[in-house]
C-alpha positions as CSV (number, residue, x, y, z in Angstrom):
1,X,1.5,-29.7,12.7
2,X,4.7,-30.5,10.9
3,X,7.7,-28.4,11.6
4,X,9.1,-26.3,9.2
5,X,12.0,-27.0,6.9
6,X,14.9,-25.0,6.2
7,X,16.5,-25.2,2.7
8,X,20.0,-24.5,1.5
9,X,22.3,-24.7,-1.5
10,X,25.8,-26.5,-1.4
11,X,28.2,-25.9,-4.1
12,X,27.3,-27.7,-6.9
13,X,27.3,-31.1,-5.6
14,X,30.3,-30.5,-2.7
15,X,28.6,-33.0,-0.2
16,X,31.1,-32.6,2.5
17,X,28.6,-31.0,4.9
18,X,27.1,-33.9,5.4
19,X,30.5,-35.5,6.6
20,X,30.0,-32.9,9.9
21,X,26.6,-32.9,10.5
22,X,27.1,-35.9,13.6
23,X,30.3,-34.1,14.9
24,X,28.7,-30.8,15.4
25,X,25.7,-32.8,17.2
26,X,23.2,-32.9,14.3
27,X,21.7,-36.5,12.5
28,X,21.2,-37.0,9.2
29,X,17.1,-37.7,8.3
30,X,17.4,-38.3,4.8
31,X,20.6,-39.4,3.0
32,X,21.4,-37.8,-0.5
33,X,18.1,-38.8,-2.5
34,X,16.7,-37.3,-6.3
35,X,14.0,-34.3,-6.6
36,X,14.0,-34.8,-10.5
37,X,13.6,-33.0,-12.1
38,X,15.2,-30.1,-9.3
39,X,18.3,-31.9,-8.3
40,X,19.3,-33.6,-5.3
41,X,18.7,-33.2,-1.9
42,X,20.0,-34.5,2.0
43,X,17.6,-33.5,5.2
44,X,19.4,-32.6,8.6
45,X,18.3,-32.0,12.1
46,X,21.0,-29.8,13.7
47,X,22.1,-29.9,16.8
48,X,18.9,-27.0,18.0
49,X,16.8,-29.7,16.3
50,X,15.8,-27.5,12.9
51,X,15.2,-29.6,10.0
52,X,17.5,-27.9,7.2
53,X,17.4,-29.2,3.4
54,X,21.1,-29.2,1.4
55,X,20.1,-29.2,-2.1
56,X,22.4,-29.0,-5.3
57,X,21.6,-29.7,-8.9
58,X,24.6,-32.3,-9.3
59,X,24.7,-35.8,-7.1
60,X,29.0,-35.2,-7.1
């Protein structure tokens, strides 16, 4: 069974979450990648091991 995923907005295209993710204990699954024609999105785990989706319509 796969585990559920979580997704979230950022501020159109304000990455800077992704810049905290290993100091608050989390890892980064899956850099900054396209959804075309939705936008862009980054997977997490955090630090309670949920997988959570940032997703924005702009890369920057």
């Amino acid at each position: 069974m796969g585990l559920a995923l979580c997704p979230t907005s950022t501020a159109m295209g304000d990455w800077r979450a992704l810049e905290q993710v290993k100091h608050y204990g989390g890892r980064i699954e899956k850099t900054i990648h396209p959804l075309a024609p939705f936008g862009f999105r980054a997977v997490i785990r955090d630090s309670e091991g949920n997988r959570v989706a940032l997703h924005s319509m702009v890369m920057n």
